[in-house]
PDBQT receptor file of N, H, CA, C and O in Angstrom, charges set to zero:
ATOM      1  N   UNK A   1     116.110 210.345  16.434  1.00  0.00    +0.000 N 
ATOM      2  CA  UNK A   1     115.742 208.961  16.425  1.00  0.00    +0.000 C 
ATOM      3  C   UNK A   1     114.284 208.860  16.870  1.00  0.00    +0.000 C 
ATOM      4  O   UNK A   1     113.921 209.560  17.815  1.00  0.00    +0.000 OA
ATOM      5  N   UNK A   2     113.500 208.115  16.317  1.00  0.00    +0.000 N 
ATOM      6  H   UNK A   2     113.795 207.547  15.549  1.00  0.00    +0.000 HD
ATOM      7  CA  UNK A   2     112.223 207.672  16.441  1.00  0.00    +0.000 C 
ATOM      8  C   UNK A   2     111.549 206.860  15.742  1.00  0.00    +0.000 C 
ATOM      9  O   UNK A   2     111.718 206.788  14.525  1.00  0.00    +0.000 OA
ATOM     10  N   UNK A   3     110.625 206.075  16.426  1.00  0.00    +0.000 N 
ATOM     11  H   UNK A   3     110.488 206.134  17.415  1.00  0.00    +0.000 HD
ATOM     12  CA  UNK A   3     109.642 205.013  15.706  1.00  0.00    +0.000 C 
ATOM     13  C   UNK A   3     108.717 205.834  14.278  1.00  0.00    +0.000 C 
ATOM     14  O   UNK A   3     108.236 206.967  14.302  1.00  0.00    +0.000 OA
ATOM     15  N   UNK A   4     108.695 205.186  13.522  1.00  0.00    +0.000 N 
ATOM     16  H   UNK A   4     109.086 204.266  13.503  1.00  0.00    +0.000 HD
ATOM     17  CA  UNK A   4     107.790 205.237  12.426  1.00  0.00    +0.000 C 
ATOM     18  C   UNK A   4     106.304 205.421  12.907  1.00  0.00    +0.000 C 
ATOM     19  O   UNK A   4     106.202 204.781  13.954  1.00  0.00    +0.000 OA
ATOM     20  N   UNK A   5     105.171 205.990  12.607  1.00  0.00    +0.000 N 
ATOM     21  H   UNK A   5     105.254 206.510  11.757  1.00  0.00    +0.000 HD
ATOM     22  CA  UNK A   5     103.850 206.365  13.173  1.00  0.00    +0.000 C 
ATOM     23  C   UNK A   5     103.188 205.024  13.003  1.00  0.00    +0.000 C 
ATOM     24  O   UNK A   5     102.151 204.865  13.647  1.00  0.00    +0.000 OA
ATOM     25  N   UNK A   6     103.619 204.003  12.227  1.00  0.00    +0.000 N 
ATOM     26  H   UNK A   6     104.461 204.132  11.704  1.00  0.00    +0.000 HD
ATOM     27  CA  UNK A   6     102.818 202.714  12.129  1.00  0.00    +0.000 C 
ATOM     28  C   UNK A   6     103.570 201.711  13.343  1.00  0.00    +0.000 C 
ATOM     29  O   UNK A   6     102.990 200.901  14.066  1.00  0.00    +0.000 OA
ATOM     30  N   UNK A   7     104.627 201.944  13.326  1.00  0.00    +0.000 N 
ATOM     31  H   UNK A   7     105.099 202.601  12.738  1.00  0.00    +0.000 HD
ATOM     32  CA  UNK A   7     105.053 201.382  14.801  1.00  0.00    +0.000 C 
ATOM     33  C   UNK A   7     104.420 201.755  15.993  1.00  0.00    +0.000 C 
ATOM     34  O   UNK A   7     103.913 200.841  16.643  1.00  0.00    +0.000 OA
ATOM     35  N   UNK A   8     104.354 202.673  16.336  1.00  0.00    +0.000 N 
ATOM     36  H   UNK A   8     104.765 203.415  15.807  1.00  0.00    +0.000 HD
ATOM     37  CA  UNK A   8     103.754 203.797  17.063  1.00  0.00    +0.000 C 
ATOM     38  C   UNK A   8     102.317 202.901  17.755  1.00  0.00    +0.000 C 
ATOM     39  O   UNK A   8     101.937 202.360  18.793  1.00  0.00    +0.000 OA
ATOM     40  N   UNK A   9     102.031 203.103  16.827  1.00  0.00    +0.000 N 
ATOM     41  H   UNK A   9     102.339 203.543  15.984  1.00  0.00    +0.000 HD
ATOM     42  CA  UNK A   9      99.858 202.765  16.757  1.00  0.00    +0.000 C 
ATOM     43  C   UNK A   9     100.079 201.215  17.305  1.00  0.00    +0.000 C 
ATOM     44  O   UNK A   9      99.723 200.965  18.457  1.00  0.00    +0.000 OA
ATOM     45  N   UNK A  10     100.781 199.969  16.321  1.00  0.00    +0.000 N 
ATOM     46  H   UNK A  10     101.069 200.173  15.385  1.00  0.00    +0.000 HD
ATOM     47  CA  UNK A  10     101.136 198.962  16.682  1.00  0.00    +0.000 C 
ATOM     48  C   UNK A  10     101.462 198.847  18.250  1.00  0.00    +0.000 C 
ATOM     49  O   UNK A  10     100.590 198.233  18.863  1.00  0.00    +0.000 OA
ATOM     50  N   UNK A  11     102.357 199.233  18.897  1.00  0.00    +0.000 N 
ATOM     51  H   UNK A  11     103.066 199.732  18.399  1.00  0.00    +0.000 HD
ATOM     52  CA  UNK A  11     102.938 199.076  20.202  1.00  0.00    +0.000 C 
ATOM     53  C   UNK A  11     102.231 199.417  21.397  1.00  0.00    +0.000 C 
ATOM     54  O   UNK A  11     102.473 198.943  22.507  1.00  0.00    +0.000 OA
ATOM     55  N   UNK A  12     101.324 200.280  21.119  1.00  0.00    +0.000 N 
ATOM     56  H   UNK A  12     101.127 200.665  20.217  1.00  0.00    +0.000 HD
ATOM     57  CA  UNK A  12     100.776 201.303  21.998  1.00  0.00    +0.000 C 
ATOM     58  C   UNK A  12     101.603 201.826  23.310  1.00  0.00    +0.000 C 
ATOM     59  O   UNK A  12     101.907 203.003  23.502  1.00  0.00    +0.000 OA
ATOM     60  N   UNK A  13     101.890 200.803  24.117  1.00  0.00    +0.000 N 
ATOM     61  H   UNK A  13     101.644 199.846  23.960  1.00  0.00    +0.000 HD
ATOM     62  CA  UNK A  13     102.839 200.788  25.511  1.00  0.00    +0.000 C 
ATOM     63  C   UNK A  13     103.679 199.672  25.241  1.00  0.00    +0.000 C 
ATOM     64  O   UNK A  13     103.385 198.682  24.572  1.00  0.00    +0.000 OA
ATOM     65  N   UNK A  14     105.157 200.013  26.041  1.00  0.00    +0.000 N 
ATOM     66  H   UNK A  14     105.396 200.817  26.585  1.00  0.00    +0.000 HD
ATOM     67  CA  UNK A  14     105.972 199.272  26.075  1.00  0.00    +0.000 C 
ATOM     68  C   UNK A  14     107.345 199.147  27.172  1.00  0.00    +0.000 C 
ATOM     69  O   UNK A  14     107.565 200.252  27.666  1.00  0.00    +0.000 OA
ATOM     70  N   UNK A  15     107.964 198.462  27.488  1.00  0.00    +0.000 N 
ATOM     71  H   UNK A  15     107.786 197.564  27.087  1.00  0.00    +0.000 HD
ATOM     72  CA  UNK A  15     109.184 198.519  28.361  1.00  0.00    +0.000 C 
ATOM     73  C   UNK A  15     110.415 198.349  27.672  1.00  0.00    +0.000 C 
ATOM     74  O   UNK A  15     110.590 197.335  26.996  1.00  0.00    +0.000 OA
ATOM     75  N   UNK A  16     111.557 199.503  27.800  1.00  0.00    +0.000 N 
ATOM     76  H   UNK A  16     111.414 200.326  28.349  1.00  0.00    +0.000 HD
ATOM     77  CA  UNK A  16     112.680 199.839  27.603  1.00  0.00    +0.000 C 
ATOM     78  C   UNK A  16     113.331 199.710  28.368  1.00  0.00    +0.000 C 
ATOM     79  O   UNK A  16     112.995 200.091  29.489  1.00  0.00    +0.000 OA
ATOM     80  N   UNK A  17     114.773 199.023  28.124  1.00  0.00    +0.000 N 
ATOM     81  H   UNK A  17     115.046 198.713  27.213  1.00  0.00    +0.000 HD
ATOM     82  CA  UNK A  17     116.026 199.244  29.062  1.00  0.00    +0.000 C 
ATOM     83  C   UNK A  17     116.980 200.174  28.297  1.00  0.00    +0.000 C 
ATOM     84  O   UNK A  17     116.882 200.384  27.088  1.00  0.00    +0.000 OA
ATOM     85  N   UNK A  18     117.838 200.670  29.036  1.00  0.00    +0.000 N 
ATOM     86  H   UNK A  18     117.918 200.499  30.018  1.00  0.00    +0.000 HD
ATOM     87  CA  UNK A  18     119.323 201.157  28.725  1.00  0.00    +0.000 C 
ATOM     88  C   UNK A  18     119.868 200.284  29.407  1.00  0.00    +0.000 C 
ATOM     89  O   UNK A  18     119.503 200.060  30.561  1.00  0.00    +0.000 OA
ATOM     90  N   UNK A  19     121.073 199.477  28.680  1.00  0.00    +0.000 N 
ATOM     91  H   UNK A  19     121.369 199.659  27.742  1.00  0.00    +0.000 HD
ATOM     92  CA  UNK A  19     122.405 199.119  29.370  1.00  0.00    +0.000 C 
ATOM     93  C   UNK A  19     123.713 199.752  28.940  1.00  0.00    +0.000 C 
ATOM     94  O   UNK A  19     123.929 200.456  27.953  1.00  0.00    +0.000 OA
ATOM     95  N   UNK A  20     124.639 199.301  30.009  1.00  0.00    +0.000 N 
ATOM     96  H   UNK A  20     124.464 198.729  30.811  1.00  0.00    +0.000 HD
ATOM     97  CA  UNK A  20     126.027 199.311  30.004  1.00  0.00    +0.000 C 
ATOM     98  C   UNK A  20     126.542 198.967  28.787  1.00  0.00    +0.000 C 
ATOM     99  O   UNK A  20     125.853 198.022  28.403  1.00  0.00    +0.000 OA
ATOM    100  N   UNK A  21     127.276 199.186  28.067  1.00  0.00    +0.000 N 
ATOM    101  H   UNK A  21     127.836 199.954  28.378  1.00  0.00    +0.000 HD
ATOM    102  CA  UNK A  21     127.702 199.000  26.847  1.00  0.00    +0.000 C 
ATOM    103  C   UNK A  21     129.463 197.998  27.003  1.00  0.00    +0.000 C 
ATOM    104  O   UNK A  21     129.936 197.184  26.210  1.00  0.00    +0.000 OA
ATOM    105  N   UNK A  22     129.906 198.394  28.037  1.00  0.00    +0.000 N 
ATOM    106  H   UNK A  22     129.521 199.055  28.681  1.00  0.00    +0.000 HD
ATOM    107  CA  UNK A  22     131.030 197.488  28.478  1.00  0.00    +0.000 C 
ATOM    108  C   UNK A  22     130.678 195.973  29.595  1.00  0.00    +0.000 C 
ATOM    109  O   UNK A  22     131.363 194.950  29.592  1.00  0.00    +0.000 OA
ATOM    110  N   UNK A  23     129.336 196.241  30.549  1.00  0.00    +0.000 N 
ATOM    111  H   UNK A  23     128.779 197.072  30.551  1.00  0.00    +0.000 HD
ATOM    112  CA  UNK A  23     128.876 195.464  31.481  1.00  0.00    +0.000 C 
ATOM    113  C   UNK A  23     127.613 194.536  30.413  1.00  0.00    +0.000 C 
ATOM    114  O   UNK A  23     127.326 193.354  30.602  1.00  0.00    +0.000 OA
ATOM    115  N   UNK A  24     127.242 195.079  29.737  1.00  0.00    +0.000 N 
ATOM    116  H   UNK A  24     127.475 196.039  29.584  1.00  0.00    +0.000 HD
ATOM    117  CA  UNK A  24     125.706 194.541  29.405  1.00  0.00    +0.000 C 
ATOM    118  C   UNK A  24     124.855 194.635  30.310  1.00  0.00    +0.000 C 
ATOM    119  O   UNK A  24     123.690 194.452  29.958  1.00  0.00    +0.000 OA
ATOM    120  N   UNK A  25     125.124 194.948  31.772  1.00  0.00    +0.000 N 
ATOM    121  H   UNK A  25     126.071 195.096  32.058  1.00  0.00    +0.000 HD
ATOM    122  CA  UNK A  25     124.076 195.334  32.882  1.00  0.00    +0.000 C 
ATOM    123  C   UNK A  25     123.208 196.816  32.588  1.00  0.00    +0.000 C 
ATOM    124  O   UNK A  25     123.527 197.977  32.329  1.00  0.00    +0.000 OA
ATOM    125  N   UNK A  26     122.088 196.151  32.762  1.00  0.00    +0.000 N 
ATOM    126  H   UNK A  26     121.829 195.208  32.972  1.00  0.00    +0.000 HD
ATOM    127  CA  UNK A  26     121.238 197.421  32.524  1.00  0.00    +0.000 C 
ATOM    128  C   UNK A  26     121.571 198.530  33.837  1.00  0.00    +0.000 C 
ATOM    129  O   UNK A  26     122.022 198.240  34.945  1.00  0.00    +0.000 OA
ATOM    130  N   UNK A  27     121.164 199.964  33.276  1.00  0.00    +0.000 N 
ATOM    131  H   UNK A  27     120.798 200.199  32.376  1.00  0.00    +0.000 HD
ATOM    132  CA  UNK A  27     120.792 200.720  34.438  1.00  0.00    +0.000 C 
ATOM    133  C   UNK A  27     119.776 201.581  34.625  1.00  0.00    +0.000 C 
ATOM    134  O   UNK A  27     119.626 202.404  35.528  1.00  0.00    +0.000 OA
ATOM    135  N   UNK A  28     118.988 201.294  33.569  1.00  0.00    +0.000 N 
ATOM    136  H   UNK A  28     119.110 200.625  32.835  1.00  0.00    +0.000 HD
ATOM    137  CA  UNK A  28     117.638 202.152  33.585  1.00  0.00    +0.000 C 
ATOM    138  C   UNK A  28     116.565 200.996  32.938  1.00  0.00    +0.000 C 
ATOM    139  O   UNK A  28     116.829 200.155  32.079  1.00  0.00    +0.000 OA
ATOM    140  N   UNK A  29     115.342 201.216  33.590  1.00  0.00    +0.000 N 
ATOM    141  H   UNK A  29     115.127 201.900  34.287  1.00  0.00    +0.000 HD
ATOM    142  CA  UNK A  29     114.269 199.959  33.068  1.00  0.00    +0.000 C 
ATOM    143  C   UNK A  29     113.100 201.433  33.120  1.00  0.00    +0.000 C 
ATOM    144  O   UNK A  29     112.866 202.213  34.043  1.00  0.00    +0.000 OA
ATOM    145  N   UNK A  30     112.648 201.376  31.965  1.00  0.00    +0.000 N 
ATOM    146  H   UNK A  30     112.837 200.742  31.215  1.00  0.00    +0.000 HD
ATOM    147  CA  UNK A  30     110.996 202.404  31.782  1.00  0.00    +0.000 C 
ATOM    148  C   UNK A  30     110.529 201.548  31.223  1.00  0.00    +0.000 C 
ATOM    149  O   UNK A  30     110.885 200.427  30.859  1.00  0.00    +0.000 OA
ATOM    150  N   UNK A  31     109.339 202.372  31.135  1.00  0.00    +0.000 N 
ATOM    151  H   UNK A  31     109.050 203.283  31.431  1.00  0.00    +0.000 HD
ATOM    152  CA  UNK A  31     107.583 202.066  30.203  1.00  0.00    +0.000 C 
ATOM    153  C   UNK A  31     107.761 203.208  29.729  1.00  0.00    +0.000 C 
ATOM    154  O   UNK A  31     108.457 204.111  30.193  1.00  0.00    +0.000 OA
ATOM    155  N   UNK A  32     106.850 203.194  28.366  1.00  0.00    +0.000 N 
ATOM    156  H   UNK A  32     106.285 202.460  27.990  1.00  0.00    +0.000 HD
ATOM    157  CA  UNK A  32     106.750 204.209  27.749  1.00  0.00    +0.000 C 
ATOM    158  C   UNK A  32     105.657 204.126  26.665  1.00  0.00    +0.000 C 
ATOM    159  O   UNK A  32     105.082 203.066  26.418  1.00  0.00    +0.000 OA
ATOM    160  N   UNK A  33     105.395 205.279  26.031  1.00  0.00    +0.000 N 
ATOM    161  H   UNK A  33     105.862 206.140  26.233  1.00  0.00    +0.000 HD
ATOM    162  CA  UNK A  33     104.516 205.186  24.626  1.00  0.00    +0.000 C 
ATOM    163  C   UNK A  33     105.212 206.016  23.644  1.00  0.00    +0.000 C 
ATOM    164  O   UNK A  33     106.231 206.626  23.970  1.00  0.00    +0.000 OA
ATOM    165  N   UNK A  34     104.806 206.069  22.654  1.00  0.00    +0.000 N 
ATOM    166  H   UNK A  34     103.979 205.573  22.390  1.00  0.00    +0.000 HD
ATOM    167  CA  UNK A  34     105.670 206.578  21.276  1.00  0.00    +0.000 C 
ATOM    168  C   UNK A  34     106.829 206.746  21.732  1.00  0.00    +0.000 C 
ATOM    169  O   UNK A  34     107.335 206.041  22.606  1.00  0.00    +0.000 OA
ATOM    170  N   UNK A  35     107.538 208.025  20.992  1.00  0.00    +0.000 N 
ATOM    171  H   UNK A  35     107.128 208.597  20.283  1.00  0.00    +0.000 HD
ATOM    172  CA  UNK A  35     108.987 208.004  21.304  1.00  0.00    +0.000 C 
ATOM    173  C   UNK A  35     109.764 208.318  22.811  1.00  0.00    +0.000 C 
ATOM    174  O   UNK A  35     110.678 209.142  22.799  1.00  0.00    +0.000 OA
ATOM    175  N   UNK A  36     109.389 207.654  24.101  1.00  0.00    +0.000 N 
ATOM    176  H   UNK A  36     108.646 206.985  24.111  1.00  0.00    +0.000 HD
ATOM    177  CA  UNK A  36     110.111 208.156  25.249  1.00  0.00    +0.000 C 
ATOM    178  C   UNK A  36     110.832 207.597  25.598  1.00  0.00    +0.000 C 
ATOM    179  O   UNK A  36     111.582 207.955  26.506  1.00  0.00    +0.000 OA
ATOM    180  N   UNK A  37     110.901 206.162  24.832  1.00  0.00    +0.000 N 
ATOM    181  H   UNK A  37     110.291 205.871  24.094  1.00  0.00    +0.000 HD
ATOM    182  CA  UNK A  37     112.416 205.855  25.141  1.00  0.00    +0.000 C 
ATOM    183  C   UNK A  37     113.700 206.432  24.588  1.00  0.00    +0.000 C 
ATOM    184  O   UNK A  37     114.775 206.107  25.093  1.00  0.00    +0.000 OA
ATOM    185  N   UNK A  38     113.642 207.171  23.696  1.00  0.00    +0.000 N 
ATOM    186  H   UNK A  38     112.769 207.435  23.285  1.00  0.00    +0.000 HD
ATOM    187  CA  UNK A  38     114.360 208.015  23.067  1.00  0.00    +0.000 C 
ATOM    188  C   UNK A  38     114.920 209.448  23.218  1.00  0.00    +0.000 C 
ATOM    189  O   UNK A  38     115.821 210.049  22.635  1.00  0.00    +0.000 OA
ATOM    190  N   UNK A  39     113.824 209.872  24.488  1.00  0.00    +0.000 N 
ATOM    191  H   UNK A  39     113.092 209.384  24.962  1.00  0.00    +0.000 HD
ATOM    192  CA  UNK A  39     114.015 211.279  24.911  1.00  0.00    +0.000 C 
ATOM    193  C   UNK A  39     114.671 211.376  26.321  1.00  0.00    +0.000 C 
ATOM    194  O   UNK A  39     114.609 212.423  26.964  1.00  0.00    +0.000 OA
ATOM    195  N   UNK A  40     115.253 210.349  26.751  1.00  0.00    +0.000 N 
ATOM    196  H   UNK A  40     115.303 209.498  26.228  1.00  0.00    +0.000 HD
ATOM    197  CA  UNK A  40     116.459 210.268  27.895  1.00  0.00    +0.000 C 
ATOM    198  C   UNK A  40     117.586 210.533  27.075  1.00  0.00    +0.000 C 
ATOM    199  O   UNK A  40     118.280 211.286  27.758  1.00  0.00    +0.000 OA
ATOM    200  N   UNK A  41     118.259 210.298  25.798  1.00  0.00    +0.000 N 
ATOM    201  H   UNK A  41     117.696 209.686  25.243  1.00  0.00    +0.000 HD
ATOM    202  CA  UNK A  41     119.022 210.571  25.018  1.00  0.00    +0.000 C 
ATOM    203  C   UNK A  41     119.261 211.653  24.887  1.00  0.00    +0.000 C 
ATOM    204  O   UNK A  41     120.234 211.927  24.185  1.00  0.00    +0.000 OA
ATOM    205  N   UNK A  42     118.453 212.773  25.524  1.00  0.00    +0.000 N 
ATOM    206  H   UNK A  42     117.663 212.550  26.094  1.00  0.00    +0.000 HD
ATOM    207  CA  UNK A  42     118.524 214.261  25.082  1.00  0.00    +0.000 C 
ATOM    208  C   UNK A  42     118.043 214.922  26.278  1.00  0.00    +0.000 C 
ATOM    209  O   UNK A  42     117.529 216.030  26.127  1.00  0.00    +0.000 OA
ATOM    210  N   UNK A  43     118.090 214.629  26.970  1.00  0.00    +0.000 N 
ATOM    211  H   UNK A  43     118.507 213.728  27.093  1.00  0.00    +0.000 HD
ATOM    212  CA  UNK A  43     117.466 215.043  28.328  1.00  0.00    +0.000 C 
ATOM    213  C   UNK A  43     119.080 215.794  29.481  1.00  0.00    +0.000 C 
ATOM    214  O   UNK A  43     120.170 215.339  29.830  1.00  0.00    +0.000 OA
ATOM    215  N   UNK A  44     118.531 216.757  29.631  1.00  0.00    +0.000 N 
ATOM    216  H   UNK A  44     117.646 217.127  29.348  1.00  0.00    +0.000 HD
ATOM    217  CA  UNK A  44     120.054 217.508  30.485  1.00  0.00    +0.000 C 
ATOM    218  C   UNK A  44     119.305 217.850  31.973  1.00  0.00    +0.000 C 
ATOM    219  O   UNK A  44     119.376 218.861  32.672  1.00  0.00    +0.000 OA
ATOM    220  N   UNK A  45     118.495 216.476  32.175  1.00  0.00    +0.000 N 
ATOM    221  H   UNK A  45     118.437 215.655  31.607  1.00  0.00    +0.000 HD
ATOM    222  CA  UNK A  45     118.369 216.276  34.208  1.00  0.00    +0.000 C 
ATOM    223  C   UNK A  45     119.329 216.625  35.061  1.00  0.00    +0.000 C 
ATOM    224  O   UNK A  45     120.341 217.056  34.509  1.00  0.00    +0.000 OA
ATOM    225  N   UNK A  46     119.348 216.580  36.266  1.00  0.00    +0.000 N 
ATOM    226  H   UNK A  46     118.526 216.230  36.714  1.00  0.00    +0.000 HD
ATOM    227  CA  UNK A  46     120.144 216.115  37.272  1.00  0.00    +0.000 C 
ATOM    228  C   UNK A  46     120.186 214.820  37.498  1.00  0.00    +0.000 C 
ATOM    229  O   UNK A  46     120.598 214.598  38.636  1.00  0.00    +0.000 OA
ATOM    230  N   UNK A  47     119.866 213.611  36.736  1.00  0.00    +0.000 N 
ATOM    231  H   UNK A  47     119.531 213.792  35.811  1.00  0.00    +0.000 HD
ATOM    232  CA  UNK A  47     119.805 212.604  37.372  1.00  0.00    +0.000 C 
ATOM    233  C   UNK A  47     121.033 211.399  37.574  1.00  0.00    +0.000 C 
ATOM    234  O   UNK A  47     122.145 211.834  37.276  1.00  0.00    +0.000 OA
ATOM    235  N   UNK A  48     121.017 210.088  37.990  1.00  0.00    +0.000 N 
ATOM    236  H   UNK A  48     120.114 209.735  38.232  1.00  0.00    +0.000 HD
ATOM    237  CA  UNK A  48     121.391 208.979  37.743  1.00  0.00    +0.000 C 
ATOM    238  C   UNK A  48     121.687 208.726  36.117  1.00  0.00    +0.000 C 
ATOM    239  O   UNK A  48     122.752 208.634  35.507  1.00  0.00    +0.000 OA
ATOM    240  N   UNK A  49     120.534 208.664  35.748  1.00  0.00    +0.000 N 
ATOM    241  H   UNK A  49     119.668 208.739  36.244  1.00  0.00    +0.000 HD
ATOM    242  CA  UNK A  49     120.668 208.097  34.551  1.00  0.00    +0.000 C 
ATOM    243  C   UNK A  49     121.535 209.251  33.570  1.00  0.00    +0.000 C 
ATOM    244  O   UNK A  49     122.708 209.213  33.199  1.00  0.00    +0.000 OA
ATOM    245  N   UNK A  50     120.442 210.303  33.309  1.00  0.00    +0.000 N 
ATOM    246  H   UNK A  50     119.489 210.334  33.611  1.00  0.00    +0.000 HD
ATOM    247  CA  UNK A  50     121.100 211.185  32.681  1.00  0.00    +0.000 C 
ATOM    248  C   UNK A  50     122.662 211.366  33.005  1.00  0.00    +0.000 C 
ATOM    249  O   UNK A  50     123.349 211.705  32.042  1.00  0.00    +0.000 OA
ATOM    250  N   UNK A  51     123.141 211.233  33.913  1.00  0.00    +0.000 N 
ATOM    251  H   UNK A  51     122.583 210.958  34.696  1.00  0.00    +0.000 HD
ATOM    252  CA  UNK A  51     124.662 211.079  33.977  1.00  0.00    +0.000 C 
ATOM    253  C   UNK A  51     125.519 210.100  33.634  1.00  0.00    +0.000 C 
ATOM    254  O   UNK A  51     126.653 210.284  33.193  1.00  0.00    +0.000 OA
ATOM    255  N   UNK A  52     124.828 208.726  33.892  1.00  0.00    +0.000 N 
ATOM    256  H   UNK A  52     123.906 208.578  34.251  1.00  0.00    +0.000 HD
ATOM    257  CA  UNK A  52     125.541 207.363  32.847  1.00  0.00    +0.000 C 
ATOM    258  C   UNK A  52     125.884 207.690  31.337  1.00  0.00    +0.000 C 
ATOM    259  O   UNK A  52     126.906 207.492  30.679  1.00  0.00    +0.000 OA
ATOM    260  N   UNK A  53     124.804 208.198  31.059  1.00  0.00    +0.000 N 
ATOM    261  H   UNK A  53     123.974 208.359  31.594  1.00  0.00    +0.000 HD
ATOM    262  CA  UNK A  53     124.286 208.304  29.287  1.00  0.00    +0.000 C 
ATOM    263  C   UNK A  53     125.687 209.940  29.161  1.00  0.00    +0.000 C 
ATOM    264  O   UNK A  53     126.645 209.993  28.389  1.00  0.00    +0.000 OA
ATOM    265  N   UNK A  54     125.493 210.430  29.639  1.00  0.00    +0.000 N 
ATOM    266  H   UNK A  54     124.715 210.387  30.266  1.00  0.00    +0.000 HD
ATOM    267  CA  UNK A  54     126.630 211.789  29.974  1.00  0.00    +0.000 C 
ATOM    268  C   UNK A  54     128.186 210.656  29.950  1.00  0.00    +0.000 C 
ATOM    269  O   UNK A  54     128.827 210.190  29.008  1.00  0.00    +0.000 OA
ATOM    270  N   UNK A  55     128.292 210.578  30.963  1.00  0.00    +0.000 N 
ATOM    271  H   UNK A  55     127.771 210.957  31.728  1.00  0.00    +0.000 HD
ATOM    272  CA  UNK A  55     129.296 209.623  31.376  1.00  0.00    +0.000 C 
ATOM    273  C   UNK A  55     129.859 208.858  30.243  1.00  0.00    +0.000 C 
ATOM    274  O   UNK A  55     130.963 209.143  29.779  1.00  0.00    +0.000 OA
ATOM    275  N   UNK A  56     128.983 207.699  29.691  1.00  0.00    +0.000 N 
ATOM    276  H   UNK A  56     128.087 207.467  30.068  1.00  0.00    +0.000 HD
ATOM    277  CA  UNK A  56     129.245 207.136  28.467  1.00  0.00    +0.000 C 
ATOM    278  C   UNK A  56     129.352 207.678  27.371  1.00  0.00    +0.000 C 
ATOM    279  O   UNK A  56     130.334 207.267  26.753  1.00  0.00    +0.000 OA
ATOM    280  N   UNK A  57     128.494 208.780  26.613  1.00  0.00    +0.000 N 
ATOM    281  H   UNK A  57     127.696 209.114  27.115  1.00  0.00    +0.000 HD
ATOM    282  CA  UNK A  57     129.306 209.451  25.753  1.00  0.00    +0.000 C 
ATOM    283  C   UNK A  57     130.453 210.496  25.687  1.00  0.00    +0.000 C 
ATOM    284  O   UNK A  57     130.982 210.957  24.676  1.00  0.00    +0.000 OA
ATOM    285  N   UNK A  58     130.703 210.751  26.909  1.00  0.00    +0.000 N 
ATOM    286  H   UNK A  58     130.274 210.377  27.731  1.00  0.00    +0.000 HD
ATOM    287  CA  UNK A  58     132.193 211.657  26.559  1.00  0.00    +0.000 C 
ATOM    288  C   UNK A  58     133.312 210.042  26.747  1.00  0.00    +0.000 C 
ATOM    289  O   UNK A  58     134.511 210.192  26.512  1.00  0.00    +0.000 OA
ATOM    290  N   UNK A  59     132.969 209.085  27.026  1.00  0.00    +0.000 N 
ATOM    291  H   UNK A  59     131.995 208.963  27.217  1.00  0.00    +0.000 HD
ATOM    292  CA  UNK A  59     134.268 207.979  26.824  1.00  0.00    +0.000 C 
ATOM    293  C   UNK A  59     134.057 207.742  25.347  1.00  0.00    +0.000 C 
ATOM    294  O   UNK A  59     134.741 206.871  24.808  1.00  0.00    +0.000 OA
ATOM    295  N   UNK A  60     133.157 208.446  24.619  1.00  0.00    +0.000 N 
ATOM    296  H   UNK A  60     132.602 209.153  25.057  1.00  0.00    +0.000 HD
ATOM    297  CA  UNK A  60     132.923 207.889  22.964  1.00  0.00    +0.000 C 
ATOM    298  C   UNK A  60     131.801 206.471  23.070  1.00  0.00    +0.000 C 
ATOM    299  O   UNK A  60     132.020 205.507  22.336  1.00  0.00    +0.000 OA
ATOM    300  N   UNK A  61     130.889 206.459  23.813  1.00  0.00    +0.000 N 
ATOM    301  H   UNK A  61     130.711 207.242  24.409  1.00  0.00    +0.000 HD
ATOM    302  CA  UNK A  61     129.905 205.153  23.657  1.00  0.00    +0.000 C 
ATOM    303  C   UNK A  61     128.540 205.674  23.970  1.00  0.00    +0.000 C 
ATOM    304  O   UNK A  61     128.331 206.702  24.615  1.00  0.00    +0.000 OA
ATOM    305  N   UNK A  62     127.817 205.053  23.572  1.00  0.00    +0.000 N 
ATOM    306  H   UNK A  62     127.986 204.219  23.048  1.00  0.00    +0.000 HD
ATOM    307  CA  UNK A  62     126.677 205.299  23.626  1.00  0.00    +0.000 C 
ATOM    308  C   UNK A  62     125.652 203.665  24.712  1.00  0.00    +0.000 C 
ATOM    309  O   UNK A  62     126.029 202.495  24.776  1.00  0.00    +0.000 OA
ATOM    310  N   UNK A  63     124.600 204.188  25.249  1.00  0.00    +0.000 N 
ATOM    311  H   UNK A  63     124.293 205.138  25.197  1.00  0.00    +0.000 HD
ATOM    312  CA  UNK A  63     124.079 203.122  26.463  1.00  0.00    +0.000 C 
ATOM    313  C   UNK A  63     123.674 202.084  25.083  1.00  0.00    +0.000 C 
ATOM    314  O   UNK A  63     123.539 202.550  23.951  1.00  0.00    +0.000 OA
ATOM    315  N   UNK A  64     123.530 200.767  25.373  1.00  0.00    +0.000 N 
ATOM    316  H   UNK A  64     123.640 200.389  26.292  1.00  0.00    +0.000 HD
ATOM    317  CA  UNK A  64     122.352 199.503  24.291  1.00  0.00    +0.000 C 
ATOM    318  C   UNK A  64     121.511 199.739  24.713  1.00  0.00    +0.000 C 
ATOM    319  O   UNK A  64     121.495 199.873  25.937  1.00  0.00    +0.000 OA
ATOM    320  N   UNK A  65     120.089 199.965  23.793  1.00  0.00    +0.000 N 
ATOM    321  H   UNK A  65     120.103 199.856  22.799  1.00  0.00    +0.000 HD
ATOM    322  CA  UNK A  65     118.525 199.313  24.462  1.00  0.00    +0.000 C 
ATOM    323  C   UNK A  65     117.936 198.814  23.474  1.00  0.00    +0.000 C 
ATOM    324  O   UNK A  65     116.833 198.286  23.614  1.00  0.00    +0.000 OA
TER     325      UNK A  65
C-alpha cells in the first residue's frame, strides 16, 4: 500500500491516525511524509502500537486510518 508519487509531492507532511475498528477510538496519532503512515502496518517492534495492529489482525481486522 502506498500513495501515488503525485500525491506524494502534493501533501508534503501530514497527520495520521490508526483507530479501533470495533471502538472508533483512535490509538496511534503520527506525522509523517510519503509513505509512513503505511509502514506501522509492517513493522515487527516491541511496541504499543505494533501490538494493537498484531492484536487486531489475528481477530481477522485490520486498525481504520
Amino acid at each position: 500500500m502506498e500513495f501515488p508519487s503525485e500525491i506524494i509531492d502534493e501533501l508534503k507532511s501530514y497527520v495520521y491516525v490508526y483507530c479501533d475498528p470495533d471502538t472508533k477510538l483512535p490509538f496511534y496519532i503520527g506525522k509523517g511524509k510519503a509513505n509512513r503512515c503505511f509502514q506501522h502496518l509492517f513493522d515487527d517492534s516491541e511496541t504499543e502500537k505494533v501490538d494493537k495492529i498484531r492484536q487486531l489482525r489475528l481477530s481477522g481486522k485490520e486498525p481504520n486510518y
